[in-house]
Structures are given as C-alpha cells and as structure tokens.
N, C-alpha and C positions, 0 to 999 in steps of 0.2 A: 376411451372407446365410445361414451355412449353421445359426446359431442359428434362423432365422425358417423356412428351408428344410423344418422338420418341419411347420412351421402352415403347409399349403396355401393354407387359406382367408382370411390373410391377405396372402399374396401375390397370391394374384389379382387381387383389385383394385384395386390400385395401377395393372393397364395397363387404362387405359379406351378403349382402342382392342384389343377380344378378336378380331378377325377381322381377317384380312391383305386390304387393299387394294391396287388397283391402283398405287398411288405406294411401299407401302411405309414408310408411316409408321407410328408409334407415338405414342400419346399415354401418359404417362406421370404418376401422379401420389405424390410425398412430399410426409414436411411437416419443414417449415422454420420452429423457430421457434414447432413447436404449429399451424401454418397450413398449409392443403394449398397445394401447389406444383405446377402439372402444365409438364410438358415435353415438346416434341415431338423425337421423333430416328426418321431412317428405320434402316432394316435392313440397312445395309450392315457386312459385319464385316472389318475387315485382320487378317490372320495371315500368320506367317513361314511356308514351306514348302519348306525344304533351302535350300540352296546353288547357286547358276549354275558355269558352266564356273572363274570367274574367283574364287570363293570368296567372293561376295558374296550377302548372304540374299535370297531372293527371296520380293517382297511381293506378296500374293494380296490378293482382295475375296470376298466372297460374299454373296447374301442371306438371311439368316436362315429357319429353314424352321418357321414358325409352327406347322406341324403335329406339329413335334418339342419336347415340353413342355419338352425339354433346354437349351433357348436361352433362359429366364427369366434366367438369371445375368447372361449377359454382355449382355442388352438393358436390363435397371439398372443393369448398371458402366457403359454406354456414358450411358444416361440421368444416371448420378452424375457423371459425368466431366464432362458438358454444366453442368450445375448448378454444379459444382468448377473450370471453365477448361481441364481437360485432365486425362489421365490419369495426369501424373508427380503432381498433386494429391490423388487420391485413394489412391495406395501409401502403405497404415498409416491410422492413425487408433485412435480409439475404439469399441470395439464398442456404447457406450453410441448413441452418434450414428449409425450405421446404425439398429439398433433402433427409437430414434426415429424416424429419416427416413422408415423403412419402413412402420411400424405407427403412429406416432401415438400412442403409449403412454409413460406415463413408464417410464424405464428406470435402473438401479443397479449399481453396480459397486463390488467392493471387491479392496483391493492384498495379493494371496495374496501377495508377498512378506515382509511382514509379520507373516501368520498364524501362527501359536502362539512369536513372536521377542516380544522382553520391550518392546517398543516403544507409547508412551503411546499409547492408544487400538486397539490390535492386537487384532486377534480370536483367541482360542481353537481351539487344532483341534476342541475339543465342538463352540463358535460356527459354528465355519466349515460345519463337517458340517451342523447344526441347519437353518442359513440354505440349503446345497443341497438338505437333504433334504424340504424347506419347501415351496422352487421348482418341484424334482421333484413334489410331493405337489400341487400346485395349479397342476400344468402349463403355467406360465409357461416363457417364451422362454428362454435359458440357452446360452450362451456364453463359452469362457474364450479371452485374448489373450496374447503374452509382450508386454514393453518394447521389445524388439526391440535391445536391449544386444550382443549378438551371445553370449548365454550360454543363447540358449531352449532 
C-alpha cells in the first residue's frame, strides 16, 4: 500500500461505497486474476489497548471515522484479509500482488539481491539504477521488499 499510497487517485476508487452509511459498510473493490473483485466489510476495527489489572491485553472495537482520510490502510488490510481468510494470511507477501490487486496494472519485480553479483542473468548496478531512474522518470508505482530472511 505504501508504494500505491503516493497515487491518490488510484486509490480512491477501489472503495465504491465513498460515503459512511447508516450500517457502516464498505464496498470494496480489487482485482483478482486481472478481474475486479468487490467486497463488502463493515467498519469495525480490533486494537490492543494496554494491559487489565491481571496482565492480560485488553481488546477494544471502534468504528472507523470516514472523515479521517487516515483509515484507507487498514479498511484494505481488513478488505484483503476478507478476500485472504484472515489476517495471519496476509503477513508478507509480494509487493508485485498488492500492486496488482490494487490498481489492476501489470506489475514487475526484480531480486536486488543479485544486482551487480556475477550471477547468470543479474543486473548491473548501471542496470539497476537505469530501470529505477526510468520508473522515477515515468512516474510509475515503485516499491522495494526484503525476503524476510531475518537479515533485512
């Protein structure tokens, strides 16, 4: 999200429900597969908020306050999560597959671990610069990921 996050206008409308209703729903729509996908999830959000007497986290609810442009993020992790089975489902992934889900755009990724290492097919640090400064230059979406190897 936070690649897509500088393009406003492509986040917008993905919620096709723009205005807060009485129930608190959201319509929501990615695409899957190239295909729009819409989903419905209301505005309810769980968050941790300290600790009870007994050391145990205590869980809160709230409803999302539409008027605060801030709640875009977590009303698509909630909408991805719906789509994914749950939210241990969606921790990690591809930034390719966001991108897509989001915008409906082909999207490209290439493995900086290998760049300017002698390895068949490896990009050049020229390469690699070339292809950001490209990106940059034609103000396409742009995002970097680690492995998640535990060496990010």
């Amino acid at each position: 999200m936070s690649g897509v996050a500088e393009f406003s206008s492509l986040i917008t409308p993905i919620f096709l429900t723009s205005t807060k209703n009485a129930a608190g729903i959201h319509a929501v729509r990615f695409f899957i597969r190239g295909k729009p996908w819409v989903v419905a999830i209301d505005d309810e959000m769980l968050f941790y908020n300290g600790v009870d007497s007994a050391g145990a986290k205590m869980l809160y609810f709230t409803s999302a306050d539409t008027t605060n442009t801030a709640m875009w993020a977590p009303l698509i992790e909630k909408a991805w999560a719906k789509i994914k089975g749950n939210y241990i489902t969606v921790d990690g992934g591809f930034l390719v597959e966001g991108v897509r889900a989001l915008t409906g755009v082909p999207a490209f990724s290439y493995d900086a671990n290998s760049i300017g290492s002698s390895a068949s097919g490896a990009l050049t640090l020229a390469q690699a610069y070339a292809l950001l400064k490209a990106g940059e230059d034609a103000n396409y979406i742009m995002a970097a990921g680690t492995d998640g190897g535990g060496n990010d």
